[in-house]
C-alpha positions in Angstrom: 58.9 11.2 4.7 58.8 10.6 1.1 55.9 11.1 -1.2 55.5 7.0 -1.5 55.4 6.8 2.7 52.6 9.3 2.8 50.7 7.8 0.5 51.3 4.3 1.9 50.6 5.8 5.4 47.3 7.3 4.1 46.2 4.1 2.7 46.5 2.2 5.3 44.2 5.2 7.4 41.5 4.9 4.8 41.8 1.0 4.9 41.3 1.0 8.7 38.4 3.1 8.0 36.7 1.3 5.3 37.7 -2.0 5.8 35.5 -3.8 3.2 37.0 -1.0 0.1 40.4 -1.2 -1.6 42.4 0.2 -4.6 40.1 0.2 -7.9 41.0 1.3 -11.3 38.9 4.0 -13.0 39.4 5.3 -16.3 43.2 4.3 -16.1 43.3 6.4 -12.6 43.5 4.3 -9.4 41.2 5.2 -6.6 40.3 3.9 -3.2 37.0 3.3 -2.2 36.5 -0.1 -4.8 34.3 -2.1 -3.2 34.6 -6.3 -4.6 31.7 -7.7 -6.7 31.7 -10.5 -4.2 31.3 -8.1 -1.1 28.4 -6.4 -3.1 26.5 -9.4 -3.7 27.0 -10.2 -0.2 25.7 -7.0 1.1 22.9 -7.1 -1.3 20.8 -10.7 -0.9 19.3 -9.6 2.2 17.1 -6.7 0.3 16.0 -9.5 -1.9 13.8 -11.1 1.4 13.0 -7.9 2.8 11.1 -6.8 -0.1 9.5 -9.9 -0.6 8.3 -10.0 2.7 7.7 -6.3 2.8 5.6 -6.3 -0.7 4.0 -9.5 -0.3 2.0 -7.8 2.4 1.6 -4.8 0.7 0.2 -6.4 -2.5 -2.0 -8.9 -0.6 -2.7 -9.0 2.7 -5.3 -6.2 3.1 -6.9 -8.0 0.4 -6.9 -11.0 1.8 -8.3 -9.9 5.2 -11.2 -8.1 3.9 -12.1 -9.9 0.8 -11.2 -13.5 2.2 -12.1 -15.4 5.1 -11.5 -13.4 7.8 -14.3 -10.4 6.3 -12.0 -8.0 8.4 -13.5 -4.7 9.5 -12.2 -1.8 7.5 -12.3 0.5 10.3 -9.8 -1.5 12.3 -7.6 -1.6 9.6 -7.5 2.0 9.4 -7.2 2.3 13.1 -4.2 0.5 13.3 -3.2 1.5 10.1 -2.6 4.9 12.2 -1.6 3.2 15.5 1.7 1.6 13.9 3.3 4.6 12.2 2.5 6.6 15.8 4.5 3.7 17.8 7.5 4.1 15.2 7.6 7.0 15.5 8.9 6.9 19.6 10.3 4.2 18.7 12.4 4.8 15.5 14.3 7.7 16.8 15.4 5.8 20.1 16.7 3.2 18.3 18.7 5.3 15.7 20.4 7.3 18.8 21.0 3.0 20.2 22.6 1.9 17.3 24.3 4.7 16.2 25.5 4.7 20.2 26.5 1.2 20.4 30.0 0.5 21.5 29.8 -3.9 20.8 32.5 -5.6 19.7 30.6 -6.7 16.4 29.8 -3.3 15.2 27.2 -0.7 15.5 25.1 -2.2 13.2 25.5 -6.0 12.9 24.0 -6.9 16.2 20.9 -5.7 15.8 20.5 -6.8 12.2 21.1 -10.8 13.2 18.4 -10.7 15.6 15.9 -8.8 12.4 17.0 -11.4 10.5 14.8 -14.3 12.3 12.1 -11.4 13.5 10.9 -10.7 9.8 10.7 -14.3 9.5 8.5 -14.8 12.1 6.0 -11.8 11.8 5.7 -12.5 8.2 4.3 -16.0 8.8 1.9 -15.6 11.6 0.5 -12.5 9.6 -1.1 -15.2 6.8 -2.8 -18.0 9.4 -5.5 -15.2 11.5 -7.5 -17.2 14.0 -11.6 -16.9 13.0 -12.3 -14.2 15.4 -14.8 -12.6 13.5 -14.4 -8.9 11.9 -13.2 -7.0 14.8 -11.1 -9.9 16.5 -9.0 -10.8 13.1 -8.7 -7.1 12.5 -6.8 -6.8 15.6 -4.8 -10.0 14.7 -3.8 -7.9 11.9 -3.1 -5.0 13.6 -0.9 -6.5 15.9 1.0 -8.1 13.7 1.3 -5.4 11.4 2.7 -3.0 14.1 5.1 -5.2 14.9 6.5 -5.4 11.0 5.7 -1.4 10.8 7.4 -0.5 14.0 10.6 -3.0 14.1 10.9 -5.0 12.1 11.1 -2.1 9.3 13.5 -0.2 11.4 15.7 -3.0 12.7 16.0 -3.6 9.6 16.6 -0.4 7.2 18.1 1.9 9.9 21.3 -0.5 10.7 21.3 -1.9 7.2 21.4 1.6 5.3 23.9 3.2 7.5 25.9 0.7 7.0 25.8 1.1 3.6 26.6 4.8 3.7 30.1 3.1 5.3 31.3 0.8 3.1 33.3 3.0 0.5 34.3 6.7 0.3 33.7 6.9 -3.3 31.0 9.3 -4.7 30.4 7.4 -7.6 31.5 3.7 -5.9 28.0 4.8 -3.2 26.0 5.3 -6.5 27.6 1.6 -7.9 26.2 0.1 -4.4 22.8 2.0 -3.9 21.6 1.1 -7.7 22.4 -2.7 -6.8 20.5 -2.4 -3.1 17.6 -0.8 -5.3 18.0 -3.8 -8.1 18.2 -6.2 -5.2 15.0 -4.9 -4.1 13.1 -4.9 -7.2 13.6 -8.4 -7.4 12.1 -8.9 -3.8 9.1 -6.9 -4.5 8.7 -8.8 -8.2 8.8 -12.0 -6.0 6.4 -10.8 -3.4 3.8 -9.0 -5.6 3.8 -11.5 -8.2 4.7 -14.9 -7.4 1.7 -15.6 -4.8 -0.6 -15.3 -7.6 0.8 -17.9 -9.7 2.0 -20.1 -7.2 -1.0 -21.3 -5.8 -2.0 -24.6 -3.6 -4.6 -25.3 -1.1 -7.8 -23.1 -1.0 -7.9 -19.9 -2.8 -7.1 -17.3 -0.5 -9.2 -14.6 -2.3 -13.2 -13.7 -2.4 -13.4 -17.3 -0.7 -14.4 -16.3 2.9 -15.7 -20.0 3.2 -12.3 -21.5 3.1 -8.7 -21.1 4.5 -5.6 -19.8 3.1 -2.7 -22.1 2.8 -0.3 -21.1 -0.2 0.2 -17.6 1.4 1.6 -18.7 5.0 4.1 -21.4 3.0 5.4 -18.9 0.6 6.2 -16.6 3.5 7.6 -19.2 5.4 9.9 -20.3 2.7 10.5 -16.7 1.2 11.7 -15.7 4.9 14.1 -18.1 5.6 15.7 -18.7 2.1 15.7 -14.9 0.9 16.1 -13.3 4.2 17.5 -14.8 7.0 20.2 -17.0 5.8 21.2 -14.0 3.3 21.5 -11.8 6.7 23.4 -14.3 8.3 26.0 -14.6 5.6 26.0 -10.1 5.8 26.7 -10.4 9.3 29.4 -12.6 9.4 31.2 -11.3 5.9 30.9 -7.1 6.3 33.5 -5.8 8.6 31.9 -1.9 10.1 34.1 0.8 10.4 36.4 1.0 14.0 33.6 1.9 16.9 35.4 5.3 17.8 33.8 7.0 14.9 30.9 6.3 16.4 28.6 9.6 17.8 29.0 10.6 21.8 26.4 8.7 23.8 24.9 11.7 25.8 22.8 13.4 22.8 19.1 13.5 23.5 16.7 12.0 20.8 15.2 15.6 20.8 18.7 16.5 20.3 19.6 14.7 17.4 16.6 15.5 15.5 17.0 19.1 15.9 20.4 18.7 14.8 20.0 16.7 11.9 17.0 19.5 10.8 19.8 22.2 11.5 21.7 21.0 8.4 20.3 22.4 5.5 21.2 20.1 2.7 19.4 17.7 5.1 16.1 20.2 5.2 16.3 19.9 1.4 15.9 16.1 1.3 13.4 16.6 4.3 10.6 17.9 2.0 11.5 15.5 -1.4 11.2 12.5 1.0 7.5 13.0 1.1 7.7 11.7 -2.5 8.7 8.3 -0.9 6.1 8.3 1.5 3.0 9.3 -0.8 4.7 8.7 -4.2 5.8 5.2 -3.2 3.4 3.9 -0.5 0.3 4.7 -1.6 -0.2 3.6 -4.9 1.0 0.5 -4.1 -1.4 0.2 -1.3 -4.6 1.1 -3.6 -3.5 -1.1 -6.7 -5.3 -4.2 -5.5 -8.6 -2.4 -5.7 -7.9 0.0 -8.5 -7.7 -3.4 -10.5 -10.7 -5.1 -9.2 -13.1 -1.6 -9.3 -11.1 0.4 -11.5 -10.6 -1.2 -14.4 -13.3 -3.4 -13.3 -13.3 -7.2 -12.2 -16.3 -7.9 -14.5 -14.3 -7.0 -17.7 -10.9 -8.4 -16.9 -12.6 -11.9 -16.6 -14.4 -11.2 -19.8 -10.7 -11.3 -21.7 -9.9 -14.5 -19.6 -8.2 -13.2 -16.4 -8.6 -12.5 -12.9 -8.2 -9.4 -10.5 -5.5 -11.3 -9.1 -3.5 -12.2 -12.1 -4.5 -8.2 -13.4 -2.6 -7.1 -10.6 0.3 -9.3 -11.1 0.7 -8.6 -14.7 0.4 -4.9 -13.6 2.8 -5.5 -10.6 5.5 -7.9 -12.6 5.5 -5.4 -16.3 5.9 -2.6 -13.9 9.1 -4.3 -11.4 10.3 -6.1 -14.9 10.8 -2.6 -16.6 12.3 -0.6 -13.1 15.7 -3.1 -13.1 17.2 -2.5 -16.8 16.0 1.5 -16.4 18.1 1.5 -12.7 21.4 1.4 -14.7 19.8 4.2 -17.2 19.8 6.3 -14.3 22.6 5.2 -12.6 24.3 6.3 -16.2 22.5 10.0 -16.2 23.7 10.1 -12.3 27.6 9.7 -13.4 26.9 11.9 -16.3 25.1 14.9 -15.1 25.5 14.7 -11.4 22.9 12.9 -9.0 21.1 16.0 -8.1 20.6 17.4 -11.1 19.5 14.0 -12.5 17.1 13.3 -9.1 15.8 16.6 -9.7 14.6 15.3 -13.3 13.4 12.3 -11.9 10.9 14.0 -9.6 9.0 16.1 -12.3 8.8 13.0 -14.4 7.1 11.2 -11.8 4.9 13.8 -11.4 4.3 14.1 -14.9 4.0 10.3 -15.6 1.5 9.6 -12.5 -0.7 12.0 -13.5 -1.7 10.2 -16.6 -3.2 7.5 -14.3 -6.2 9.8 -14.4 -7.3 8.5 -17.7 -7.3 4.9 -17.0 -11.2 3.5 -16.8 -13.2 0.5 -17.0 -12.3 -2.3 -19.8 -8.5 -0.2 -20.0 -6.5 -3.3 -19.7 -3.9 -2.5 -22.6 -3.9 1.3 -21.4 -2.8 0.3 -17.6 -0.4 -2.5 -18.9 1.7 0.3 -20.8 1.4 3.3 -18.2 2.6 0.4 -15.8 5.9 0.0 -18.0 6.0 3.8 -17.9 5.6 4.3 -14.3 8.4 1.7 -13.8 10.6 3.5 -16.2 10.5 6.7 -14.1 10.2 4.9 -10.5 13.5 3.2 -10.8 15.2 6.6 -10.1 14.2 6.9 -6.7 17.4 5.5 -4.9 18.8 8.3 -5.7 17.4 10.0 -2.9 19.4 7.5 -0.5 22.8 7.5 -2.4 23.0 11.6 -1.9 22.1 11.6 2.0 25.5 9.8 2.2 27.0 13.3 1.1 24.3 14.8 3.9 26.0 12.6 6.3 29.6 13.3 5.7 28.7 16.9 5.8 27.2 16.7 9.1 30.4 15.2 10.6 32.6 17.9 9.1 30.2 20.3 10.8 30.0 18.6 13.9 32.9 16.1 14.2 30.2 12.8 14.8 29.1 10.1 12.1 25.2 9.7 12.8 24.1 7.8 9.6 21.5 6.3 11.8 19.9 9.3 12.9 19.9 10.3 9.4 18.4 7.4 7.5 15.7 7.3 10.5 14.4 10.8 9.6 14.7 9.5 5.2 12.5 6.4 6.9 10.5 8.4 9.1 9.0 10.6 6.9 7.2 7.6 4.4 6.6 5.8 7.6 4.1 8.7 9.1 3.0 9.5 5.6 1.1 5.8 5.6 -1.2 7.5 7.5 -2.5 9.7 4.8 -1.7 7.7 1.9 -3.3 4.3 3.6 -5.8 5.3 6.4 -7.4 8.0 4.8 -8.6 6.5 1.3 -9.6 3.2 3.3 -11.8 5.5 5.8 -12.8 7.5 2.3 -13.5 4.1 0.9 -15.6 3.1 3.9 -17.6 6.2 3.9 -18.5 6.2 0.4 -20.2 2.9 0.6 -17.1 0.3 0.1 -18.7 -3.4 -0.1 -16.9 -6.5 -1.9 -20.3 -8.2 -1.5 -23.2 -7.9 -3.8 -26.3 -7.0 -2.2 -28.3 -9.9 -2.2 -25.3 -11.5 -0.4 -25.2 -13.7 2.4 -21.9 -14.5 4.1 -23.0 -18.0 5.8 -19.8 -20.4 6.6 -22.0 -22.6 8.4 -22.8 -25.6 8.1 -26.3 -27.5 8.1 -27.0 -31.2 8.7 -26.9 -32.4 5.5 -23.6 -30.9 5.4 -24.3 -28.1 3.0 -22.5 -24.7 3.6 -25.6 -21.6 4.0 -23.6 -19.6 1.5 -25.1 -17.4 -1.0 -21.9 -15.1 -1.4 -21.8 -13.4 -4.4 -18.8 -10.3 -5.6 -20.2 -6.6 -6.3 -20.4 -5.8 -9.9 -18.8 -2.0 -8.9 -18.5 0.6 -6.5 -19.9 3.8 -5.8 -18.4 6.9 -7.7 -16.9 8.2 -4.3 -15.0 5.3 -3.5 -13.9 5.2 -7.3 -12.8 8.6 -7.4 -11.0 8.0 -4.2 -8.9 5.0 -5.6 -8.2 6.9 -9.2 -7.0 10.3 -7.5 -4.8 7.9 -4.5 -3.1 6.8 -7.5 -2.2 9.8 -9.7 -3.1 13.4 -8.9 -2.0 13.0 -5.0 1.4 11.6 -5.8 1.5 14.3 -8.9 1.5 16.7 -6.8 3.7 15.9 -4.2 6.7 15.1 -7.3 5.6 18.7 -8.7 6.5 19.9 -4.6 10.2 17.9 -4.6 10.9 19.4 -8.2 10.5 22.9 -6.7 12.2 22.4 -3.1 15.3 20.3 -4.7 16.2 23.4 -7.2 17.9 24.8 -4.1 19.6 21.3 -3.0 23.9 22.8 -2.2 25.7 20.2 -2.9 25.6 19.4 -6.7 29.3 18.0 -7.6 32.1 15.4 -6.5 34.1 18.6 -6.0 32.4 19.4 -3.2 32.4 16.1 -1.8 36.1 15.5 -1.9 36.0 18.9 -0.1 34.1 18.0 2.7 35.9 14.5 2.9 39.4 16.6 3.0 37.5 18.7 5.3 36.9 16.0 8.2 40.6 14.9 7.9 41.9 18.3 8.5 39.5 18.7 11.9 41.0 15.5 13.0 43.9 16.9 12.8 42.8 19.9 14.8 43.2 22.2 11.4 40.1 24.6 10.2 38.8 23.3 6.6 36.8 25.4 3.7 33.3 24.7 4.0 32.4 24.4 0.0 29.1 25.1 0.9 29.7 28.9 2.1 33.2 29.3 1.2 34.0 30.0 4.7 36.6 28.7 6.8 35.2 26.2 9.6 37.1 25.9 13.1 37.2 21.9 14.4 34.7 20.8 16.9 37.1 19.7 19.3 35.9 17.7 22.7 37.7 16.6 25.5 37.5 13.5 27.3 34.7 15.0 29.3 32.9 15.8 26.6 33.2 19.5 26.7 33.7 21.2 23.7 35.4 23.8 22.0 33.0 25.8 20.3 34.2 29.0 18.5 37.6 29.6 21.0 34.9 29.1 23.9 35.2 26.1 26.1 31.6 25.0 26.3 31.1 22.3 29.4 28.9 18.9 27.6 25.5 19.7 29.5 25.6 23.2 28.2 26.5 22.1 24.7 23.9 19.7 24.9 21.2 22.0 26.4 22.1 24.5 23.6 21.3 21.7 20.6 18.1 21.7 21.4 17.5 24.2 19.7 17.4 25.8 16.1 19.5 28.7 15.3 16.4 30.9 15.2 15.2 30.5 18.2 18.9 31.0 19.8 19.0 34.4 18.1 16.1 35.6 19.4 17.3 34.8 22.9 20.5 36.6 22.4 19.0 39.7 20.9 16.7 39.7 24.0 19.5 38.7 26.4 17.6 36.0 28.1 16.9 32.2 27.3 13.8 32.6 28.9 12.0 34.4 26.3 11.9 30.8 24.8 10.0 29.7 27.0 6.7 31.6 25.8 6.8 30.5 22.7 7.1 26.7 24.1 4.4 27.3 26.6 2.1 28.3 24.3 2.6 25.2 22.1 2.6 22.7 24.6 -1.3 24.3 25.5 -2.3 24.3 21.8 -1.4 20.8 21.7 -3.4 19.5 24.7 -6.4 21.1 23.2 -5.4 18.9 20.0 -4.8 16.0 21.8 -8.2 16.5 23.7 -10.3 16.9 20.9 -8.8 13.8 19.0 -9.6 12.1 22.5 -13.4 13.3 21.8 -12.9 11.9 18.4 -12.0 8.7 19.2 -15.0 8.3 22.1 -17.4 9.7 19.4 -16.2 7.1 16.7 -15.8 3.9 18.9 -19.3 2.0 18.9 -18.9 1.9 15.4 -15.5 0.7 15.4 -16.8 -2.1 17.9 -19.2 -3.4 15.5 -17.4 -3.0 12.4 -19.1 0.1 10.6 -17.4 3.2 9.3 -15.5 4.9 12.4 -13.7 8.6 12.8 -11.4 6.6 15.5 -8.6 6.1 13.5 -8.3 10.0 12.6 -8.8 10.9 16.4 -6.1 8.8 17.4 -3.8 10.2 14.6 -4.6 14.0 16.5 -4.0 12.4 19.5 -1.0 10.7 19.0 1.1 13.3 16.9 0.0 16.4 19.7 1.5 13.8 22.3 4.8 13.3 20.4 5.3 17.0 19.9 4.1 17.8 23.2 7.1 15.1 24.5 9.4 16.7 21.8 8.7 20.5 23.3 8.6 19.1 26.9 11.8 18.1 26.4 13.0 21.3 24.9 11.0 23.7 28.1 13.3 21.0 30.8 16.3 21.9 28.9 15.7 25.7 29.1 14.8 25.1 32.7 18.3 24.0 32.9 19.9 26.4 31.3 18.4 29.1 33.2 19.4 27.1 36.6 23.3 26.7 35.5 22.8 30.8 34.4 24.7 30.2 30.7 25.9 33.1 29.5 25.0 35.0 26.5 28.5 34.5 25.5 27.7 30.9 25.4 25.0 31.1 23.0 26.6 33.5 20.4 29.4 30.3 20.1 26.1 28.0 19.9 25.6 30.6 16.9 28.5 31.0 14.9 29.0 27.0 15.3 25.9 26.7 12.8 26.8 30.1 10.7 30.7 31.7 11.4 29.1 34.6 9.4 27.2 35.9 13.0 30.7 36.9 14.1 29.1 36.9 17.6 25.3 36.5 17.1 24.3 39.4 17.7 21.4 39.0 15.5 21.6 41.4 12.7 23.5 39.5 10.0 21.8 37.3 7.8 21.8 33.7 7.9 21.8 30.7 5.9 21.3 28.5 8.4 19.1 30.5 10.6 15.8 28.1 11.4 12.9 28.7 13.9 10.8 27.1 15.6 
């Protein structure tokens, strides 16, 4: 063929691949992976909606419940502040393996999107109109409808929606172009939903008036769901094309499986430990704002310059989200200049450096907030950056292992934020309680009722300020915590592997030429990498050994580590020790976060400071790893029954590091990981 045929003949591969990229010019060079302005915009909306809906509850609707009319109890906010993250987190990794698995005819990912699409909606109003069930009865109101957002409508919507993001163009630096306008887009939502419900207000006030009702909030969410996020997602389903369904991962893996796997690849390990930034760094302080403003910075002298808490906030919320969308394209510009590692690498000490200076904010420091807002905006509109590089994680795991799982990935990126709620949003409430939290003044009386001359028995009055604990607990939420978890991601990223476009293009050569059944340089090591090649019976061919798809299977279950350790004693069931042993430490976990619960539940009943909601988190995470190590003793169990060979394992082993040469266990590893 001539030169021109091969190219035509490539394009027309990459086109059937990325069906929503074309030819773009760059610098005078033409490159594929453009993706159309229109298509962008497009893509985009929908983050507008989910923010707002997302951050509107965020910035208001604790408040609201336990300053408001409902007087919800703090405890069972806590508790099910806990309970949420723990359902997500069976839930989250089944439906990344179901997505990432589905074979429909409109895509992997569009499916389950249109039906989020009218979910969000839905939650997001009912949350604002509780029934009067008093403290513990609206509290659970809450809590059910807060699980529900927590648990799926967060994952229905950012699973399917960021993986297919990671598909829509090939192009390093195109993925940057199309991240930085998702995190624009969602700026935007969150300046709508943090600020716009306290200036558009109707009806009765639905703050510190526990007398009245709430209107304006359940019509703004009403209006903000359908407008910015369901018709937006209707026009995303029916405009993005996916990519063709046969790149889609073999439907046998295990959840346990896929985890493991996905913590097998070590640029993905890397990202593991910086995502805590997103999780404590991002969630809590928005979660303790509210109250940092109020108590903080103190109700008493914000009104005495002519404002509210609520407008405090907003100001705080707005100058903060205003700055974040012109300083996105600053470090979208740094990322094309020096590299997005490097430049995420910066971004995480900054943010450690900037938060900390929320220590010095104190009572009657209105101007000093206003402009360390600005300045935490400034830094906080870097971290997408952390999204746009797991693309490059993902391509890398399908050169290693021949499957596109972007699913599985971005659950982990999401998973990780979503179980650090409990720390960064039970524990300072529970703090909060213990220390004495009380929106009420002491010579309060919370009386809605009425008497026969039609006057309401309400003496309600606010509390001038807080105890120092509960202070202390709000200031340090809000800058050493997060501090020190940028200061950890600063550290951990230094040894991130892939730094360059190089190395990209690499790896993207790479999974052509194991399509073609050709070995490719890993640019990682700088060692040669055989194809995974399976059969139609899903047996693979794993370091010249033919391994059948249950022992393959089996065999992911585990981390290189432990697999070396059974070679070099000759038997898989030395794993099962080890296993044992953790499923019995666990019970004993579980059990005493069982006594926990028991011991803390009359005063959840009532309302009062409970130790519930951190029993439940013992008992919930010791029964997910117990299910997760279960899982893992079965599949040795089955090994063991089909007698694998040793043979078996050492391919298992030079699959995750050709180095072994055989496994036999004396050769350093890169990717050598234990239990």
């Amino acid at each position: 063929k001539s030169s021109y045929g091969e190219e035509e003949e490539q394009l027309l591969t990459l086109r059937s691949q990325y069906p929503v990229s074309t030819i773009g010019d760059r610098g005078g060079h033409s490159y594929f992976g453009y993706v159309p302005t229109f298509t962008k915009v497009i893509f985009c909306l929908p983050s507008i909606g989910f923010a707002f809906t997302k951050f509107m509850k965020t910035s208001y609707m604790k408040a609201f419940y336990t300053d408001d009319y409902p007087q919800t109890s703090l405890s069972v906010i806590a508790l099910f502040t806990v309970i949420a993250p723990l359902v997500s987190v069976a839930w989250s990794p089944f439906f990344a393996g179901w997505t990432d698995h589905c074979k429909s005819e409109r895509g992997r990912r569009r499916p389950f999107l249109f039906v989020v699409a009218f979910v969000v909606s839905i939650v997001g109003v009912l949350s604002y109109i509780p029934p009067q069930l008093g403290p513990v009865g609206t509290g659970i109101w809450w809590g059910v409808l807060h699980t529900l957002f927590v648990v799926f409508c967060q994952s229905m919507h950012a699973i399917p929606y960021d993986s297919l993001a990671a598909d829509l163009t090939p192009d390093f630096e195109e993925r940057t172009g199309v991240f930085s306008l998702i995190e624009i887009a969602t700026v935007i939502g969150i300046l709508l939903g943090a600020v716009a419900p306290a200036f558009v207000v109707f009806g009765p006030d639905c703050s510190l008036s526990p007398c009245t009702g709430c209107i304006s909030y359940g019509v703004l969410a009403l209006a903000g769901g359908l407008l910015l996020y369901t018709l937006p997602m209707m026009g995303l389903v029916s405009k993005i094309r996916e990519r063709p369904y046969r790149e889609a991962a073999s439907g046998s893996e295990s959840i346990a499986q896929s985890m493991i796997e996905a913590l097998c690849n070590r640029p993905f390990r890397y990202l593991v430990v910086s995502d805590i930034i997103e999780g404590v760094g991002g969630n809590l302080p928005m979660a303790v704002l509210p109250y940092l403003v109020k108590w903080v910075i103190g109700w008493k002298s914000i009104e005495a310059v002519g404002l509210t808490s609520g407008l405090m906030f907003s100001i705080l919320a707005g100058v903060h989200l205003l700055v974040r969308i012109p300083f996105t394209f600053v470090w979208r510009c740094f990322a094309n200049r020096f590299g997005k590692v490097r430049t995420f690498i910066v971004f995480n000490f900054v943010f450690a450096f900037q938060h900390m200076c929320f220590l010095s904010i104190g009572e009657g420091d209105i101007g000093l907030s206003i402009a360390l807002s600005a300045t935490w905006g400034m830094v906080y509109a870097g971290h997408w950056l952390l999204k746009d590089i797991m693309t490059t994680v993902i391509d890398y795991d399908e050169f290693r292992f021949g499957q596109r799982r972007e699913a599985s990935y971005f659950m982990l990126l999401d998973y990780i934020p979503m179980v650090m709620e409990i720390p960064s949003e039970a524990v300072p409430f529970l703090l909060m309680c213990y220390f004495g939290y009380t929106v009420n003044h002491a010579d309060s009386n919370v009386d809605c009722s009425v008497d026969p001359s039609g006057h309401v028995n309400n003496t309600h009055s606010i509390a001038e300020t807080q105890p120092a604990g509960v202070l202390w607990t709000l200031r340090l939420s809000f800058s050493v915590v997060p501090a020190l978890v940028g200061l950890l991601g600063t550290f951990v990223l230094l040894g991130f592997p892939i730094r360059t476009q190089e190395q990209h293009d690499q790896i993207l050569k790479g999974i052509e030429e194991h399509k073609l059944g050709h070995s490719s340089l890993d640019p990682l090591t700088g060692r040669m990498i055989e194809p995974l090649v399976m059969d139609s019976n899903g047996a693979r061919l794993v370091a010249s050994r033919l391994l059948s798809e249950t022992t393959y299977n089996n065999l992911a279950h585990f981390f290189p580590g432990e697999l070396r350790r059974a070679y070099k004693a000759g038997n898989l069931g030395v794993l099962k020790v080890t296993l044992t042993a953790s499923i019995v430490l666990l019970v004993l976990i579980a059990g005493l976060g069982v006594y926990v619960v028991i011991a803390g539940f009359p005063e959840l009943v009532v309302g009062e400071c409970s130790t519930s909601p951190i029993g439940l988190c013992m008992v919930g995470f010791a029964f997910v790893l117990i299910w997760l190590q279960g899982t893992r003793l079965l599949r040795i169990r089955d090994l063991l029954n089909d007698n694998v060979p040793m043979e078996d394992v050492a391919a298992m082993l030079m699959l995750h590091d050709p180095a072994v040469g055989g496994g036999t266990g004396d050769e350093e590893s890169e990717y050598e990981m234990d239990d």
